[in-house]
C-alpha positions in Angstrom: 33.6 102.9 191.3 31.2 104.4 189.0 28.3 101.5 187.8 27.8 101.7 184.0 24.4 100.7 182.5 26.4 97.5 180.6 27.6 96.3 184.3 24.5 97.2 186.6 22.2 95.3 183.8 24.7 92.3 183.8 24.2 92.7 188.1 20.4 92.8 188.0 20.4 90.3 186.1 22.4 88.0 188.5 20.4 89.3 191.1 17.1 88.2 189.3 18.7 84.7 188.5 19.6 83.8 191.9 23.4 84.4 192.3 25.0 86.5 194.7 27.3 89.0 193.3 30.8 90.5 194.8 32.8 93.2 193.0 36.6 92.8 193.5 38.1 95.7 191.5 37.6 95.5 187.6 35.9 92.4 188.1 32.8 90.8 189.2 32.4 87.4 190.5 28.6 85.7 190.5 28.4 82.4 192.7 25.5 80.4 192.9 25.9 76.5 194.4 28.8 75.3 193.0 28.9 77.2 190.0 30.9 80.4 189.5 30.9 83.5 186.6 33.6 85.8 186.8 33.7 88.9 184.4 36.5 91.4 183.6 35.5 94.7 183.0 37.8 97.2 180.5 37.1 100.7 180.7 33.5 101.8 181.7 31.2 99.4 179.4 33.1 96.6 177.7 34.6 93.4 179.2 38.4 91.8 178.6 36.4 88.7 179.3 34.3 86.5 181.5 34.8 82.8 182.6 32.6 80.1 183.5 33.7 77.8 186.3 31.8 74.3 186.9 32.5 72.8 190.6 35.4 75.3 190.7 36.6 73.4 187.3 37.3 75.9 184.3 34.8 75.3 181.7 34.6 78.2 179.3 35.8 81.8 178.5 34.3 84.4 176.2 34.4 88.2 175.1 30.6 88.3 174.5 27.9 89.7 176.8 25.9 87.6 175.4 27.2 84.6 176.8 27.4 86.1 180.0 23.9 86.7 180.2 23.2 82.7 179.2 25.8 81.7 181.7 23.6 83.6 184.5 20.2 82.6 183.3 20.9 78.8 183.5 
């Protein structure tokens, strides 16, 4: 599965932030504690969404990468 620069930045920073990343397919799954980010990716650079999960409780969705990246730097 070919990395885009969109995803790999969106990994690193994970990475940076202190989660530990899986890839399962289209998607990518960031853990850290109890909290949990799990992004959809369509195609090679855009995401069909991400969630936010809170002590495995669903707590938001969005189609921004912008919000992903503030979901992984709290």
């Amino acid at each position: 599965m070919a990395v885009t620069d969109e995803r790999h930045a969106i990994s690193q920073l994970g990475e940076e932030q202190g989660w530990q990343h899986r890839v399962n397919h289209r998607a990518d799954v960031f853990t850290r504690g109890d909290k949990r980010v799990r992004v959809i990716w369509q195609g090679d650079s855009r995401i069909s969404g991400a969630a936010f999960f809170d002590e495995e409780m669903y707590e938001s969705y969005t189609r921004e990468l912008d919000k992903v990246r503030t979901w992984l730097k709290r």
